[in-house]
C-alpha positions as a printed Julia matrix, in Angstrom:
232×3 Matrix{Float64}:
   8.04  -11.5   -15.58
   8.93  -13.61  -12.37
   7.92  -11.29  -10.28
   4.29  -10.98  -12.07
   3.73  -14.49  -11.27
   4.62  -14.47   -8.07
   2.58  -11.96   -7.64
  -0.16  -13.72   -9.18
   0.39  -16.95   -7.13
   0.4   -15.47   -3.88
  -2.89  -13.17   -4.93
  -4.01  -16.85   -5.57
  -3.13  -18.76   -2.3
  -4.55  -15.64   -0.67
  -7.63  -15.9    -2.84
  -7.65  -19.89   -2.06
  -7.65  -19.52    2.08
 -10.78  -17.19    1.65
 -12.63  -19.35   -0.27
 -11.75  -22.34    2.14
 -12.43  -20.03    5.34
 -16.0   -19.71    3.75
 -16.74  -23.48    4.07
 -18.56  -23.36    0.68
 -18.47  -27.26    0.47
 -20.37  -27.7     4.04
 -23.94  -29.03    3.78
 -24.78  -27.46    7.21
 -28.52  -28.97    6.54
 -27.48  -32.72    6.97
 -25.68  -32.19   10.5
 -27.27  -34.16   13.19
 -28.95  -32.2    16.31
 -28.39  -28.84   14.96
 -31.22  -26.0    15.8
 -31.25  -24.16   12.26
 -31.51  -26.02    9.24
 -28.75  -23.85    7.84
 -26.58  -23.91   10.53
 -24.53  -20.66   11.81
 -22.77  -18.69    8.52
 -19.46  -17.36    9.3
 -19.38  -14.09    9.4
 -18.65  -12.27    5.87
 -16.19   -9.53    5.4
 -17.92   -6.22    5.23
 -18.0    -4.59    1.65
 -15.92   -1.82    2.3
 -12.84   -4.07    3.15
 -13.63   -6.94    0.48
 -13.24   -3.83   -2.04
 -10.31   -2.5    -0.6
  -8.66   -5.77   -0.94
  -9.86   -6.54   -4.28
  -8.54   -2.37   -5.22
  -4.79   -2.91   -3.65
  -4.69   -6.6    -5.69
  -5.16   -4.45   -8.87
  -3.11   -1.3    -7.77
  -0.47   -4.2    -7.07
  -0.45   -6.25  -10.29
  -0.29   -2.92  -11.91
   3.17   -1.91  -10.11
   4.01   -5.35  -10.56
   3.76   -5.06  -14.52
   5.41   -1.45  -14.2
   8.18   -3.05  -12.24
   9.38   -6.07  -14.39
   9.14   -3.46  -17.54
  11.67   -1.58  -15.54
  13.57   -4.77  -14.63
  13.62   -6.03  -18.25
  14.01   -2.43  -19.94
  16.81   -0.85  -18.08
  20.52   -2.03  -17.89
  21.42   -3.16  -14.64
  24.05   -0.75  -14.08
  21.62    2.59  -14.84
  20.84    4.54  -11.59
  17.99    7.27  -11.37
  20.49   10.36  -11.4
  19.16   11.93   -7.99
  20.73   12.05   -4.72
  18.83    9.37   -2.71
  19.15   10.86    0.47
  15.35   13.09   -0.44
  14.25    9.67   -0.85
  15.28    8.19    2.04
  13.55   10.93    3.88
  10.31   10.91    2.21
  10.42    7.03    3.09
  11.0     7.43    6.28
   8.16    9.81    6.51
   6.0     7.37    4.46
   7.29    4.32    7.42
   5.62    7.2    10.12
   2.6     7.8     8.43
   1.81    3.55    8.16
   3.0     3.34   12.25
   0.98    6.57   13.06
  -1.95    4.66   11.52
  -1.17    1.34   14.06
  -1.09    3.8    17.02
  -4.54    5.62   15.74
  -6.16    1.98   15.41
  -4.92    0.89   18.87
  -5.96    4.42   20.41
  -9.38    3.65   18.94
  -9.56    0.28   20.45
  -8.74    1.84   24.01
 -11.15    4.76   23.3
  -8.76    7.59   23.34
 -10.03    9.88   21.41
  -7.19   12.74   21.76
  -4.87   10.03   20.77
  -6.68    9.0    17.77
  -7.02   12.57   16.08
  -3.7    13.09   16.9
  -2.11   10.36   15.26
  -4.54   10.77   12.72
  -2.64   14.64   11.96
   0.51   13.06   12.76
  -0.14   10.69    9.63
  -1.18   13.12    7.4
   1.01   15.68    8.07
   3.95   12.58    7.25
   1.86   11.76    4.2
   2.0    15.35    2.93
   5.88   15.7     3.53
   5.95   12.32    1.45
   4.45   14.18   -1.72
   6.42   16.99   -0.83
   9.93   15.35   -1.19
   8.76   13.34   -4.03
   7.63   16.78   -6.04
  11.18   18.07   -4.58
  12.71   15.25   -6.67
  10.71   15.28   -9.85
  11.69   18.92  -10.0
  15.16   18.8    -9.6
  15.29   16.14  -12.7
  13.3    18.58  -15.18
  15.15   20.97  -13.87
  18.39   19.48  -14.59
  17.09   18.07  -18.3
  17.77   14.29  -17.38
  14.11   13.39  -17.25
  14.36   12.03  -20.54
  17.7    10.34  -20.13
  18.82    7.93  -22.53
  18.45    4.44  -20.66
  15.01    5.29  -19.34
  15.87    4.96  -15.7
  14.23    8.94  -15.1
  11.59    8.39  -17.26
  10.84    5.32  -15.15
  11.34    6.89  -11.56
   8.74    9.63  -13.1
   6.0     7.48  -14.32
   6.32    4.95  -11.22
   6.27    7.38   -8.44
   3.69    9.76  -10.29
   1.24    6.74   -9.94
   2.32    5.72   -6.72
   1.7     9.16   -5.54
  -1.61    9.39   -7.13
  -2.66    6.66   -4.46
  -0.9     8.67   -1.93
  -3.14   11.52   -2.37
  -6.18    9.43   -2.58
  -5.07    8.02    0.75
  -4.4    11.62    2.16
  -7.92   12.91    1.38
  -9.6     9.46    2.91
  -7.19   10.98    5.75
  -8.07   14.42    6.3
 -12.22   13.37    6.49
 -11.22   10.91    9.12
  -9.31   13.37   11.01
 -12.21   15.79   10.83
 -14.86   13.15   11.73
 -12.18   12.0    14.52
 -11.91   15.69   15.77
 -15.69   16.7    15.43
 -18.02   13.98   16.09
 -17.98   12.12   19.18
 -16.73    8.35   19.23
 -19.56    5.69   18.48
 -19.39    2.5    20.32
 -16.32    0.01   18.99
 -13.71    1.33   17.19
 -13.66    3.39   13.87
 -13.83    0.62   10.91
 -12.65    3.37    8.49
  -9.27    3.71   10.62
  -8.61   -0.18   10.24
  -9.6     0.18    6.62
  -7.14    3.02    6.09
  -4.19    1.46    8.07
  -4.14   -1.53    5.51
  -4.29    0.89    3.04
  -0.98    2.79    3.74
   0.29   -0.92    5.06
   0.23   -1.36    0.92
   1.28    1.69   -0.31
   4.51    1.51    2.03
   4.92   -1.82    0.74
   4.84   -1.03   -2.77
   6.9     1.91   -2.33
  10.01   -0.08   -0.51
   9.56   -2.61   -3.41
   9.94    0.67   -5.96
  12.91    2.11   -4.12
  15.13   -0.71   -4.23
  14.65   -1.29   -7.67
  15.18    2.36   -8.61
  18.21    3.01   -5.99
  19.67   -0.11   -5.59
  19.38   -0.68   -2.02
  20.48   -3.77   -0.38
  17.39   -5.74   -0.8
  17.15   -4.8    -4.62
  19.17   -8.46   -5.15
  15.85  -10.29   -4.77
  14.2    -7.84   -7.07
  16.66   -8.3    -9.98
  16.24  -11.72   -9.33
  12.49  -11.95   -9.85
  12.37   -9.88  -12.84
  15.47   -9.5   -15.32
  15.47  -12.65  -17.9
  18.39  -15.13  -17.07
Protein backbone atom coordinates (compact mmCIF):
# COMPACT_ATOMS: atom_id res chain seq x y z
CA UNK A 1 0.00 0.00 0.00
CA UNK A 2 3.14 2.34 -0.42
CA UNK A 3 2.32 3.29 -3.45
CA UNK A 4 -1.41 4.41 -2.28
CA UNK A 5 0.14 6.79 -0.01
CA UNK A 6 2.32 8.20 -2.08
CA UNK A 7 -0.16 8.71 -4.14
CA UNK A 8 -2.16 10.29 -1.60
CA UNK A 9 0.70 12.61 -0.40
CA UNK A 10 1.57 13.99 -3.57
CA UNK A 11 -2.46 14.49 -4.44
CA UNK A 12 -1.94 16.40 -1.09
CA UNK A 13 1.14 18.70 -1.71
CA UNK A 14 -0.58 19.30 -5.04
CA UNK A 15 -3.81 20.05 -3.25
CA UNK A 16 -1.64 22.28 -0.62
CA UNK A 17 0.15 24.70 -3.48
CA UNK A 18 -3.48 25.47 -4.78
CA UNK A 19 -4.80 26.40 -1.75
CA UNK A 20 -1.64 28.63 -1.00
CA UNK A 21 -1.69 30.07 -4.73
CA UNK A 22 -5.28 31.26 -3.70
CA UNK A 23 -3.98 33.57 -0.91
CA UNK A 24 -7.01 32.58 1.25
CA UNK A 25 -5.27 34.08 4.41
CA UNK A 26 -4.82 37.73 2.68
CA UNK A 27 -7.03 40.47 4.17
CA UNK A 28 -6.75 42.48 0.88
CA UNK A 29 -9.21 45.15 2.77
CA UNK A 30 -6.51 46.36 5.34
CA UNK A 31 -3.73 47.16 2.59
CA UNK A 32 -2.76 50.73 2.58
CA UNK A 33 -3.45 52.93 -0.75
CA UNK A 34 -5.19 50.27 -2.58
CA UNK A 35 -8.22 51.41 -5.09
CA UNK A 36 -10.75 48.42 -4.32
CA UNK A 37 -11.53 47.51 -0.97
CA UNK A 38 -11.10 43.91 -2.01
CA UNK A 39 -8.15 44.20 -3.81
CA UNK A 40 -7.48 42.26 -7.30
CA UNK A 41 -8.60 38.21 -6.93
CA UNK A 42 -6.34 35.96 -8.71
CA UNK A 43 -7.72 34.56 -11.33
CA UNK A 44 -9.66 31.10 -10.61
CA UNK A 45 -9.27 28.02 -12.65
CA UNK A 46 -12.16 27.62 -14.98
CA UNK A 47 -14.66 24.73 -14.03
CA UNK A 48 -14.04 22.58 -16.75
CA UNK A 49 -10.29 22.08 -15.77
CA UNK A 50 -10.84 22.17 -11.81
CA UNK A 51 -13.15 18.99 -12.70
CA UNK A 52 -10.86 17.41 -14.86
CA UNK A 53 -8.29 17.53 -12.23
CA UNK A 54 -10.43 16.56 -9.47
CA UNK A 55 -11.77 13.32 -12.23
CA UNK A 56 -7.95 12.09 -13.09
CA UNK A 57 -7.16 12.34 -8.95
CA UNK A 58 -9.99 9.74 -8.61
CA UNK A 59 -9.37 7.73 -11.91
CA UNK A 60 -5.72 7.70 -10.30
CA UNK A 61 -6.29 6.56 -6.70
CA UNK A 62 -8.45 4.01 -8.30
CA UNK A 63 -5.45 2.45 -10.48
CA UNK A 64 -3.46 3.10 -7.59
CA UNK A 65 -5.66 0.67 -5.33
CA UNK A 66 -5.90 -1.76 -8.47
CA UNK A 67 -2.16 -1.66 -8.67
CA UNK A 68 -0.89 -2.47 -5.07
CA UNK A 69 -3.75 -5.41 -5.13
CA UNK A 70 -1.75 -6.62 -8.04
CA UNK A 71 1.57 -5.92 -6.27
CA UNK A 72 0.47 -7.66 -3.05
CA UNK A 73 -1.67 -10.52 -4.83
CA UNK A 74 0.60 -11.86 -7.44
CA UNK A 75 4.03 -13.66 -6.93
CA UNK A 76 6.76 -11.72 -8.14
CA UNK A 77 7.92 -14.13 -10.58
CA UNK A 78 4.20 -14.46 -12.52
CA UNK A 79 4.27 -12.77 -15.99
CA UNK A 80 0.97 -11.95 -18.03
CA UNK A 81 1.44 -14.93 -20.62
CA UNK A 82 1.34 -12.62 -23.86
CA UNK A 83 4.01 -11.65 -26.10
CA UNK A 84 4.75 -8.00 -25.12
CA UNK A 85 5.81 -6.87 -28.28
CA UNK A 86 1.50 -5.92 -29.15
CA UNK A 87 2.03 -3.99 -26.14
CA UNK A 88 4.85 -2.22 -26.87
CA UNK A 89 3.17 -1.12 -30.01
CA UNK A 90 -0.05 -0.05 -28.70
CA UNK A 91 2.20 2.11 -26.24
CA UNK A 92 3.97 3.55 -28.58
CA UNK A 93 0.85 4.51 -30.35
CA UNK A 94 -0.64 5.70 -27.00
CA UNK A 95 3.12 8.02 -26.57
CA UNK A 96 1.82 9.55 -30.35
CA UNK A 97 -1.52 10.20 -29.53
CA UNK A 98 -0.32 12.38 -25.99
CA UNK A 99 2.61 14.25 -28.46
CA UNK A 100 0.00 14.67 -31.32
CA UNK A 101 -2.08 16.44 -28.65
CA UNK A 102 1.23 18.96 -27.70
CA UNK A 103 1.56 19.69 -31.46
CA UNK A 104 -2.47 20.36 -31.82
CA UNK A 105 -2.19 22.77 -28.63
CA UNK A 106 0.87 24.60 -30.04
CA UNK A 107 -0.79 24.71 -33.66
CA UNK A 108 -3.71 26.35 -31.88
CA UNK A 109 -1.61 28.87 -30.17
CA UNK A 110 -0.02 29.89 -33.67
CA UNK A 111 -3.50 29.74 -35.31
CA UNK A 112 -2.96 26.99 -37.73
CA UNK A 113 -5.87 25.63 -38.21
CA UNK A 114 -4.86 22.76 -40.89
CA UNK A 115 -2.34 21.80 -38.35
CA UNK A 116 -4.66 21.55 -35.54
CA UNK A 117 -7.34 19.17 -37.24
CA UNK A 118 -4.68 17.31 -38.41
CA UNK A 119 -3.02 16.42 -35.40
CA UNK A 120 -6.24 16.24 -33.94
CA UNK A 121 -6.93 12.86 -36.64
CA UNK A 122 -3.44 11.99 -36.16
CA UNK A 123 -4.34 11.48 -32.32
CA UNK A 124 -7.29 9.72 -32.73
CA UNK A 125 -6.48 7.61 -35.32
CA UNK A 126 -3.24 6.51 -32.63
CA UNK A 127 -5.89 6.32 -29.93
CA UNK A 128 -8.01 3.89 -31.95
CA UNK A 129 -4.95 1.59 -32.91
CA UNK A 130 -4.35 1.71 -28.98
CA UNK A 131 -7.83 -0.10 -28.34
CA UNK A 132 -7.19 -2.04 -31.24
CA UNK A 133 -3.97 -3.83 -30.01
CA UNK A 134 -5.28 -3.98 -26.59
CA UNK A 135 -8.65 -5.99 -27.93
CA UNK A 136 -5.87 -7.95 -30.13
CA UNK A 137 -4.42 -9.03 -26.75
CA UNK A 138 -7.45 -9.72 -24.64
CA UNK A 139 -8.43 -12.02 -27.46
CA UNK A 140 -5.56 -13.98 -27.89
CA UNK A 141 -5.72 -14.86 -23.90
CA UNK A 142 -9.51 -16.16 -24.10
CA UNK A 143 -8.58 -17.58 -26.92
CA UNK A 144 -5.80 -19.50 -25.57
CA UNK A 145 -7.89 -20.36 -22.06
CA UNK A 146 -5.22 -18.59 -19.75
CA UNK A 147 -7.51 -15.74 -18.83
CA UNK A 148 -8.27 -17.37 -15.75
CA UNK A 149 -4.78 -18.56 -14.95
CA UNK A 150 -3.98 -19.74 -11.68
CA UNK A 151 -1.78 -16.83 -10.08
CA UNK A 152 -4.14 -14.13 -11.30
CA UNK A 153 -1.62 -12.28 -13.37
CA UNK A 154 -4.38 -12.55 -16.71
CA UNK A 155 -7.15 -11.95 -14.74
CA UNK A 156 -5.33 -8.81 -13.59
CA UNK A 157 -3.96 -7.58 -17.09
CA UNK A 158 -7.90 -8.03 -18.06
CA UNK A 159 -9.57 -6.08 -15.41
CA UNK A 160 -6.71 -3.26 -15.39
CA UNK A 161 -6.54 -2.54 -19.01
CA UNK A 162 -10.44 -3.05 -19.50
CA UNK A 163 -10.76 0.07 -17.17
CA UNK A 164 -7.96 1.82 -18.46
CA UNK A 165 -9.43 1.47 -21.83
CA UNK A 166 -12.78 2.54 -20.76
CA UNK A 167 -11.07 6.06 -20.21
CA UNK A 168 -9.46 5.63 -23.49
CA UNK A 169 -12.66 5.58 -25.26
CA UNK A 170 -14.10 8.33 -23.26
CA UNK A 171 -11.05 10.30 -24.31
CA UNK A 172 -11.51 9.19 -28.05
CA UNK A 173 -15.12 10.43 -28.29
CA UNK A 174 -14.10 13.97 -26.43
CA UNK A 175 -11.63 13.52 -29.56
CA UNK A 176 -13.60 12.95 -32.51
CA UNK A 177 -16.16 16.22 -31.48
CA UNK A 178 -13.05 18.28 -31.29
CA UNK A 179 -11.84 17.15 -34.53
CA UNK A 180 -15.20 17.88 -36.07
CA UNK A 181 -15.58 21.32 -34.36
CA UNK A 182 -11.71 21.81 -35.41
CA UNK A 183 -12.60 20.82 -39.08
CA UNK A 184 -16.07 22.63 -39.36
CA UNK A 185 -16.28 25.73 -37.46
CA UNK A 186 -13.95 28.45 -37.94
CA UNK A 187 -11.26 29.29 -35.14
CA UNK A 188 -12.55 31.81 -32.38
CA UNK A 189 -10.10 34.22 -31.05
CA UNK A 190 -7.28 32.47 -28.52
CA UNK A 191 -6.76 29.08 -28.63
CA UNK A 192 -9.23 26.08 -28.18
CA UNK A 193 -9.50 25.54 -24.17
CA UNK A 194 -11.00 22.08 -24.90
CA UNK A 195 -7.60 21.06 -26.76
CA UNK A 196 -5.51 22.07 -23.55
CA UNK A 197 -8.13 20.30 -21.50
CA UNK A 198 -7.82 17.14 -23.58
CA UNK A 199 -3.94 17.13 -23.83
CA UNK A 200 -3.76 16.79 -19.91
CA UNK A 201 -6.13 14.30 -20.25
CA UNK A 202 -4.17 11.77 -22.42
CA UNK A 203 -0.90 13.37 -20.46
CA UNK A 204 -2.70 11.01 -17.53
CA UNK A 205 -3.88 8.24 -19.23
CA UNK A 206 -0.25 7.68 -20.80
CA UNK A 207 0.96 8.04 -17.44
CA UNK A 208 -1.11 5.56 -15.86
CA UNK A 209 -0.69 3.23 -18.60
CA UNK A 210 3.42 3.20 -18.42
CA UNK A 211 2.86 2.77 -14.61
CA UNK A 212 0.46 -0.49 -15.61
CA UNK A 213 2.91 -1.90 -18.12
CA UNK A 214 5.82 -2.19 -16.02
CA UNK A 215 4.09 -3.77 -13.40
CA UNK A 216 2.39 -6.28 -15.70
CA UNK A 217 5.62 -6.90 -18.08
CA UNK A 218 8.33 -6.25 -16.00
CA UNK A 219 10.06 -3.59 -17.77
CA UNK A 220 13.06 -1.94 -16.46
CA UNK A 221 11.43 0.65 -14.42
CA UNK A 222 9.02 -1.98 -12.76
CA UNK A 223 11.95 -2.05 -9.74
CA UNK A 224 10.46 1.14 -8.29
CA UNK A 225 7.01 -0.27 -8.63
CA UNK A 226 7.70 -3.49 -6.66
CA UNK A 227 9.24 -1.34 -4.36
CA UNK A 228 6.28 0.88 -3.56
CA UNK A 229 3.83 -1.81 -3.31
CA UNK A 230 4.83 -5.54 -2.31
CA UNK A 231 5.04 -5.78 1.75
CA UNK A 232 8.76 -6.10 2.93
Amino acid sequence: MSLVLAYLAVLGAVAARWLARQHLADRPWLAVGSPHPLGAAAAPPSPARLALGVFLASAGLLFSLLVAAYAMRVPRTALVPLEPRLLWLTTSLLGGASLALHRAHAAALRGREEDVTAALGFAMAAGLGFLGGQALAWRALWQAGLAQGPDGAAAFFCLITTLHGLHILAGLVVLAWMTVRAARLPRTKGPEPGIALCTLYWDALLVVWLVLFGLLFRTPWSGLIDALCRPG
